[in-house]
C-alpha positions in Angstrom: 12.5 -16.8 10.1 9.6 -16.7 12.4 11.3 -14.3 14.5 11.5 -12.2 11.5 8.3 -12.2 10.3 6.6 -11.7 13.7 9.0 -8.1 14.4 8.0 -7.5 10.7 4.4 -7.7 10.9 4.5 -6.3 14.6 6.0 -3.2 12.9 3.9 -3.2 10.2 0.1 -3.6 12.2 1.7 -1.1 14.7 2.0 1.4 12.4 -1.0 0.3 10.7 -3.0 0.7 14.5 -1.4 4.4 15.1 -2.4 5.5 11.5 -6.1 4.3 12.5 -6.2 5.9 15.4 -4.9 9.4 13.5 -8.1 8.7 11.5 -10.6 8.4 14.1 -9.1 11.5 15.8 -9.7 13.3 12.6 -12.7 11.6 12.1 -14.4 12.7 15.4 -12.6 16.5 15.3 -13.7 17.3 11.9 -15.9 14.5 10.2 -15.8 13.3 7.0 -14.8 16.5 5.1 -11.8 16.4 7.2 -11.0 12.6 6.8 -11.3 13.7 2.7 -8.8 16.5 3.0 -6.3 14.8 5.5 -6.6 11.7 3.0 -6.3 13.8 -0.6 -2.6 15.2 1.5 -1.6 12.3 2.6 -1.5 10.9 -0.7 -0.1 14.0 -2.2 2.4 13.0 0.3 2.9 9.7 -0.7 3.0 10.4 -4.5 6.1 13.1 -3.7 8.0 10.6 -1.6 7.4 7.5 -4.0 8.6 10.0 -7.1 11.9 11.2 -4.8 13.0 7.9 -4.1 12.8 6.8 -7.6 10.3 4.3 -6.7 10.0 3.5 -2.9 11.9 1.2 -0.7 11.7 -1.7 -3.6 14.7 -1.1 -5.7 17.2 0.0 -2.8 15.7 -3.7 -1.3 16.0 -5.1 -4.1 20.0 -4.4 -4.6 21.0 -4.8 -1.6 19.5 -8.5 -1.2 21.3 -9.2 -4.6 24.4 -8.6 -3.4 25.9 -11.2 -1.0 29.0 -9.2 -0.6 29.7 -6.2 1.9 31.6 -4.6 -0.2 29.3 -4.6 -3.3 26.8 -3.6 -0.4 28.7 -0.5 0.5 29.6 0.2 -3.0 25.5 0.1 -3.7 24.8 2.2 -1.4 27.2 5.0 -1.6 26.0 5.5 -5.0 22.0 4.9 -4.7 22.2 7.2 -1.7 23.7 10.3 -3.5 21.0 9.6 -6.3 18.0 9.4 -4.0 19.4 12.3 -2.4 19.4 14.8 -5.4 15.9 12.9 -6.8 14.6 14.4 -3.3 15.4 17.5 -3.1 14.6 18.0 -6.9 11.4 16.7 -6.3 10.6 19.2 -3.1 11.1 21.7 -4.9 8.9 21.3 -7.6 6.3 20.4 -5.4 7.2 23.7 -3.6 7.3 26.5 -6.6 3.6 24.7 -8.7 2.2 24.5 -5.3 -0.4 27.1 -6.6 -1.4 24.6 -9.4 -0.8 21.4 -7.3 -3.4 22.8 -4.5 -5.9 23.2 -7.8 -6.0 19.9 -9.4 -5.7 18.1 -6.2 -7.7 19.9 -3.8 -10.0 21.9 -6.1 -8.7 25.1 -5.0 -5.7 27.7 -5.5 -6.8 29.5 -2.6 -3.6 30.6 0.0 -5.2 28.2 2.7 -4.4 25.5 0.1 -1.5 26.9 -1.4 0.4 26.9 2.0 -0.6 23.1 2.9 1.3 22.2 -0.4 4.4 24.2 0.2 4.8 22.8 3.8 3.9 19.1 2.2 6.9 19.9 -0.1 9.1 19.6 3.0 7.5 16.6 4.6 7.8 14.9 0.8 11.7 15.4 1.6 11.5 14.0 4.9 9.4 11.2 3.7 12.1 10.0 0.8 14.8 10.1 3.6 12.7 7.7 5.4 11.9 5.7 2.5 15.4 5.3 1.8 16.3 4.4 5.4 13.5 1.7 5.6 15.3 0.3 2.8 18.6 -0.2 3.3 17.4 -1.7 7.2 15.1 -3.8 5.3 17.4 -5.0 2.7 20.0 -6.0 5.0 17.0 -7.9 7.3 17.5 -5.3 10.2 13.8 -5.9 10.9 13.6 -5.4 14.8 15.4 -1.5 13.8 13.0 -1.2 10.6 9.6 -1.5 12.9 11.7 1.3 15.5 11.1 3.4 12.6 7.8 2.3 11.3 6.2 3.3 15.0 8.1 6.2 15.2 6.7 8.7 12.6 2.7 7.9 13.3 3.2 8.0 16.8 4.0 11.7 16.8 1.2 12.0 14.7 -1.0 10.6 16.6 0.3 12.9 19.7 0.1 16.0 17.3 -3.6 15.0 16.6 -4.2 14.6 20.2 -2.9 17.8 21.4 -4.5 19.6 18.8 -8.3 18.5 18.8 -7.9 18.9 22.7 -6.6 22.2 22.9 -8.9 23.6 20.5 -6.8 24.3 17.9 -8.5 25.6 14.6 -8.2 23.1 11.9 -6.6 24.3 8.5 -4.8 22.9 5.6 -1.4 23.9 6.5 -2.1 22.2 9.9 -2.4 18.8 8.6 0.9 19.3 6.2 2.9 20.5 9.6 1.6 17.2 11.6 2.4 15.2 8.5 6.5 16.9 8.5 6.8 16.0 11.8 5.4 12.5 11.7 7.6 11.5 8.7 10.6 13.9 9.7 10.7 11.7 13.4 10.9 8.6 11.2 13.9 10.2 9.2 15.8 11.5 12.2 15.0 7.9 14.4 16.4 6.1 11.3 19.5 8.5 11.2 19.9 8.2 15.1 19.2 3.8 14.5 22.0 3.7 11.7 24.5 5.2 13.8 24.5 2.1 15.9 24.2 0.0 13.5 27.6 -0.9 12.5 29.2 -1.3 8.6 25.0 -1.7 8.2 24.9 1.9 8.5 23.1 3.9 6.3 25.7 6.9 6.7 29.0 7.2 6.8 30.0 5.2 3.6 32.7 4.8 1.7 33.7 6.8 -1.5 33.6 3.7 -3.3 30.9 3.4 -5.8 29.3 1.4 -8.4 30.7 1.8 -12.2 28.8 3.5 -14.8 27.5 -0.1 -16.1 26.4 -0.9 -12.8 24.8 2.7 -12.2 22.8 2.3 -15.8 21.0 -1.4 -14.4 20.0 0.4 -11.5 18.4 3.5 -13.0 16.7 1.3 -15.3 14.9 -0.7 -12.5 14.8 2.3 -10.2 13.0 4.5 -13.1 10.6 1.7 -14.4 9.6 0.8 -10.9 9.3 4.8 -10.3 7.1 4.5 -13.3 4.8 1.5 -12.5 4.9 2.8 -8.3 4.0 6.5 -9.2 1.2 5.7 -11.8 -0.5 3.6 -9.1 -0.2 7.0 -6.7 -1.2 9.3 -9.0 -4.1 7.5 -10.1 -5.5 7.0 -6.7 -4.9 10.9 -6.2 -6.6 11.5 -9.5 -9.7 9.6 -8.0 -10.1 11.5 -4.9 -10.0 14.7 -7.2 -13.1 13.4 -9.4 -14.3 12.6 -6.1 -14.0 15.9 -4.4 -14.7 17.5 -7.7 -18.1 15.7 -8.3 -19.2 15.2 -3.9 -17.0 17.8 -2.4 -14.6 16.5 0.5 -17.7 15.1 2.5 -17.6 12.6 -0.6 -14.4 12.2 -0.7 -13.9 11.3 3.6 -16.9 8.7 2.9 -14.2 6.9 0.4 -11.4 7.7 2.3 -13.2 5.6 5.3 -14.1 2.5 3.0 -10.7 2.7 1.2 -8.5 2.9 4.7 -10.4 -0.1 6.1 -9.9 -2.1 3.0 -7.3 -1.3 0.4 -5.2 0.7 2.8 -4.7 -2.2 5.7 -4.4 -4.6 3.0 -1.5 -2.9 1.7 -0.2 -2.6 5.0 -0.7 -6.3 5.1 1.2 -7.1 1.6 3.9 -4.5 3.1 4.7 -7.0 6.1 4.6 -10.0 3.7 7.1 -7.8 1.7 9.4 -7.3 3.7 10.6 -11.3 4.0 9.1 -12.3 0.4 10.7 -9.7 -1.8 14.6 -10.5 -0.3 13.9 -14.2 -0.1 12.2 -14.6 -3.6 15.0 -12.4 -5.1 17.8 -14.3 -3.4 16.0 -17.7 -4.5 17.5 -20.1 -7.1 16.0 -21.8 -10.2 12.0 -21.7 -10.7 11.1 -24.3 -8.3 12.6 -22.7 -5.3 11.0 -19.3 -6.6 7.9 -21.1 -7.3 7.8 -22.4 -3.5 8.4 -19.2 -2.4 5.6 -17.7 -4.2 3.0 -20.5 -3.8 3.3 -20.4 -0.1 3.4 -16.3 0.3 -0.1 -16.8 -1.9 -2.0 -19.5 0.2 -0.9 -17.3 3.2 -2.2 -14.2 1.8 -5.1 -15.8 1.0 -6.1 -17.3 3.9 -5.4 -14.1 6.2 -7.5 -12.0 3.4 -10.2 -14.4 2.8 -11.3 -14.3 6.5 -10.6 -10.3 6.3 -13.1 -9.9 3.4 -15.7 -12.0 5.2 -15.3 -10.5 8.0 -15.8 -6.7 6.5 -18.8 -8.6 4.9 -20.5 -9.4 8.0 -19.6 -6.4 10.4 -19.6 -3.4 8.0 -21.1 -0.8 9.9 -19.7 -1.7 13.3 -16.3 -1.3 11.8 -17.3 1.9 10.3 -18.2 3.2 13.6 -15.3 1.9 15.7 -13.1 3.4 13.5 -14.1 6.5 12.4 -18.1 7.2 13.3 -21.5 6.8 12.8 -21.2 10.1 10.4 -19.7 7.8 7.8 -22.3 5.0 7.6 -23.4 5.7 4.3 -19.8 4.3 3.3 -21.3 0.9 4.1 -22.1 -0.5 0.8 -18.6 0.8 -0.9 -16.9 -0.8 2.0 -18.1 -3.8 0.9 -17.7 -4.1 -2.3 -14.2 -3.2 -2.1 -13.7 -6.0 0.3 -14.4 -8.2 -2.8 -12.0 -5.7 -4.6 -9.4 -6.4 -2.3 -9.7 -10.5 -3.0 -8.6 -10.0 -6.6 -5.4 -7.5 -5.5 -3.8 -9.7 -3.2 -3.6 -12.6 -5.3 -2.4 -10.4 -7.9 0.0 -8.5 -5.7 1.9 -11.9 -4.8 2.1 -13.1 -8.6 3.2 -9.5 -9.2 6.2 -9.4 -7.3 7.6 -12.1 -9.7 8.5 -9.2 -11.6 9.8 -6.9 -9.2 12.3 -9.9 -8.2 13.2 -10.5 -12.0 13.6 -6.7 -12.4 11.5 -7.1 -15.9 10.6 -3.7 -16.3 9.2 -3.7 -19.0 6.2 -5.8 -17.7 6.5 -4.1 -14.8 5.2 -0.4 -16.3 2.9 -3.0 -19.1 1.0 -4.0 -16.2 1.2 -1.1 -14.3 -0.6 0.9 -17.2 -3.0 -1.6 -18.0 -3.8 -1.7 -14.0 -4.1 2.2 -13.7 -5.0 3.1 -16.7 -8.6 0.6 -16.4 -8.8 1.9 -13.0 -8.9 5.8 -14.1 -11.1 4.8 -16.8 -14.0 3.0 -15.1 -13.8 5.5 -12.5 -14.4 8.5 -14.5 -17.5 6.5 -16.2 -19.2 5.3 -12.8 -18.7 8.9 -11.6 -19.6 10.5 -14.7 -22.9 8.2 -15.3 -23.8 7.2 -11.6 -24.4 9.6 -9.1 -24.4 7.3 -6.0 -20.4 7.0 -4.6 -21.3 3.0 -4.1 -20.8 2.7 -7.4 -17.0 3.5 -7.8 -16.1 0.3 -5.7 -17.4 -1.6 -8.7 -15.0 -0.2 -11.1 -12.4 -1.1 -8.4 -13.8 -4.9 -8.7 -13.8 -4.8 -12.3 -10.6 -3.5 -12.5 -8.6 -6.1 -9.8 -10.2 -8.8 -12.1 -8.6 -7.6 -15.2 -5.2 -7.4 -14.2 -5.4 -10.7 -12.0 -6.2 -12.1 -15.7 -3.0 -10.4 -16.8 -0.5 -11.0 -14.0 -1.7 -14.3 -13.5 -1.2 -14.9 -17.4 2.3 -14.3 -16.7 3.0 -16.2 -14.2 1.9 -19.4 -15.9 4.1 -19.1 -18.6 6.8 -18.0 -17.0 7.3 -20.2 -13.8 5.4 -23.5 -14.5 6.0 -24.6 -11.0 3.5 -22.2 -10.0 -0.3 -23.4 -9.1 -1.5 -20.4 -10.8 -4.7 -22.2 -11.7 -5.6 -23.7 -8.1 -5.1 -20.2 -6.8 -7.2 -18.5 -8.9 -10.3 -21.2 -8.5 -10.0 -20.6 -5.1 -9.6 -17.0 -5.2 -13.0 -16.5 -7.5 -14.8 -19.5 -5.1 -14.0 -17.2 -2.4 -15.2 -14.1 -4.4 -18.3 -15.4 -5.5 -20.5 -15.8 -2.7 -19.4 -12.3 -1.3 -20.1 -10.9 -5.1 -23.9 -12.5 -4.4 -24.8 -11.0 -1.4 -23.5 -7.5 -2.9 -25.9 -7.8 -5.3 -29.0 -9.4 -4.1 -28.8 -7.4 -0.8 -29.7 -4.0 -1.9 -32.5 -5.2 -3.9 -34.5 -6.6 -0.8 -33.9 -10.1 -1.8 -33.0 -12.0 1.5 -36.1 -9.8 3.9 -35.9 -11.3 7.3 -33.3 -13.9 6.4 -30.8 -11.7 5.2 -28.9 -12.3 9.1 -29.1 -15.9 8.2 -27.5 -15.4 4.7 -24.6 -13.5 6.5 -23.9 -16.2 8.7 -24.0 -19.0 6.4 -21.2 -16.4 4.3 -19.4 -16.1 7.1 -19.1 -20.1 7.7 -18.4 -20.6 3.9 -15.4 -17.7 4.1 -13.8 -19.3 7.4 -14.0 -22.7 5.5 -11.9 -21.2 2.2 -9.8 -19.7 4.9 -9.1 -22.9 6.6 -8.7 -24.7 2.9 -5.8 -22.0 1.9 -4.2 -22.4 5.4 -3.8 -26.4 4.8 -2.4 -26.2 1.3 0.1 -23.4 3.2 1.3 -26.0 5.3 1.1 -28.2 2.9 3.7 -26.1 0.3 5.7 -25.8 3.3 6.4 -29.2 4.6 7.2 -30.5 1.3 10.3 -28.9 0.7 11.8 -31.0 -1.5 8.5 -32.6 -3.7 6.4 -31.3 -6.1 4.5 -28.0 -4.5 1.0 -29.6 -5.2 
């Protein structure tokens, strides 16, 4: 198991390093307008390949982890690969004929410079959802050392793209990016298709024409569809922000939140991805609540304690993480960056209760709290950004809204797993939150003078004690295997 989760994680922050340094590339070639336009296609990107694999790399996880038996395996897959396979090309080709309307909502321009960038994204969306799927069938069978082969493969042509480019000279353009972003996700395809064929009866190709019955067939389209439908809302509502954005500060505004988001919500998804990888199998193959309740009461102190320090930390050193990783052309970011640091605190609780759901395939909660999630999030966006004209702002309706559906997720949890210490998390999760929330709001309005350095210090004490606190009651869930978990 530790094994396991070190490859995972090593895959996962390896990735996650290569995709920061493709933003600092872009970040010192073109600025911030370029960060905004290479971030507004990259999630294009994501939205295609999450609505081509009928929700990501959860539900093919997901069944395969179910099933103890190779056959059923085989069976699973030879069926859930034809479907993702037509949902794919379906999908890239509506992306590629409204690429003319596409380019206008999501990048405030139908112009041909746009319009080509989408229809060469509509090929990288096919190449993604091949990935996708790959990814998941490694990870569902715990292939993890193959799974991080592909997870490095794909950014590290990108970064060598980037490289090559802003050193020769080459002339930025839309298009450019959507070529660079084909190739980094079509290497991830073609390395999984290459890793597969070594691989055994694990293989991703090559199956039998065995497959599941109609019956079986239905369960998984339901799961698959509501999980497409809770996963895409999420994606399109974060692309439907970055168009208010661009539409209200242009894609200078839009690179400034690209550089705040990365740094926070986009590394701690990267983190929650690494977690995923060994807490979705083992919480969907665990038996009876207690055992899932273990399961999800040590993924949370974890979580917790990595997070906790990460917030402080992006507390304390705000600019100089700013300028590390993109430059001192996105500084004005600083405030936002830190406000969604506190925003962050509230998802990854959240996230971890969450994927309660995801393992009892309810999907009926599962789009419920999706909804509620997005559908607050859109909504107090469009209101700071309609009634504030400072950009600073929108990280509060992120806070506001990761409080909300903490409320509701956590909710639940309670009543559905009583073996969970859903109230001890969430005091230490707001304890952890309020001191950061404090200096938030006090700082701008001069009230610390000279002994605001002081203030930040003390902060920074008070988060690595909560860190230390969640790390002891991790250890402390997972040495008492067979007692109560508190």
């Amino acid at each position: 198991m530790k094994k396991n989760i070190f490859i995972s994680t090593a895959g996962v922050f390896g990735s996650a390093f290569l995709w920061l340094i493709s933003f600092k590339i872009v970040a010192v070639w073109l600025g911030p307008a370029g960060v905004g336009l290479f971030g507004q296609l990259r999630q294009l990107l994501q939205a295609g390949g999450i609505a081509g694999t009928l929700g990501g790399t959860n539900p093919v996880v997901q069944g395969i982890s179910e099933r103890t038996n190779d056959a059923e395996r085989m069976r699973f897959r030879a069926t859930v690969s034809r479907i993702i396979g037509g949902s794919a090309i379906l999908v890239s080709a509506t992306v590629f004929l409204f690429a003319s309307p596409i380019a206008l909502i999501s990048l405030g321009s139908s112009e041909p410079a746009y319009k080509q960038s989408i229809q060469w994204l509509s090929f990288a969306v096919l190449a993604y959802a091949g990935a996708i799927y790959m990814m998941g069938v490694f990870n569902g069978y715990r292939r993890y050392s193959l799974l991080a082969i592909i997870q490095l493969s794909g950014p590290t042509v990108l970064v060598g793209a980037l490289a090559v480019a802003t050193y020769s000279g080459l002339g930025a353009s839309p298009a450019i990016f959507a070529l660079f972003f084909l190739a980094c996700f079509g290497a991830m395809y073609v390395t999984g298709f290459l890793l597969s064929r070594v691989d055994g009866g694990n293989s991703p190709i090559s199956l039998p024409k065995h497959y599941l019955s109609w019956p079986e067939t239905t369960v998984f389209l339901r799961f698959a569809i509501s999980t497409l439908g809770a996963t895409l809302l999420g994606s399109i509502s974060l692309l439907t922000v970055r168009a208010m954005i661009i539409k209200s500060n242009g894609f200078e505004g839009a690179g400034i939140f690209d550089a705040s988001w990365t740094i926070s919500f986009n590394y701690l998804t990267l983190l929650l991805t690494a977690c995923s990888n060994i807490y979705l199998p083992a919480l969907t193959g665990a038996v009876g609540s207690v055992e899932k309740g273990k399961h999800i009461a040590k993924t949370a102190y974890a979580v917790l304690a990595v997070v906790i320090f990460i917030c402080y930390l992006i507390t304390i050193l705000s600019i100089e993480m700013i300028t590390l990783l993109y430059s001192n052309k996105f500084n004005t970011s600083d405030h936002l960056l830190r406000v969604l640091g506190i925003a962050i605190l509230f998802r990854s609780i959240s996230w971890v209760f969450s994927m309660l759901v995801v393992a009892d395939k309810n999907s009926k909660m599962l789009l419920a709290s999706e909804c509620l999630y997005n559908g607050s999030m859109l909504l107090s966006v469009w209101a700071m950004t309609s009634y504030f004209q400072s950009i600073e702002m929108i990280g509060w309706a992120f806070v506001a809204t990761n409080i909300i559906y903490l409320c509701f997720i956590g909710i639940y949890v309670w009543r559905s797993n009583s073996s969970v210490p859903v109230a001890t998390l969430l005091v230490l999760t707001i304890g952890a939150a309020l001191p950061l929330l404090a200096l938030s709001v006090l700082e701008p309005l001069g009230l610390f003078s000279m002994s605001y350095v002081y203030a930040k210090l003390g902060v920074l004490m008070l988060g690595l004690i909560l860190s230390a606190v969640s790390w002891r009651q991790f250890l402390r869930v997972t040495r008492d295997v067979n007692g109560p978990i508190l």
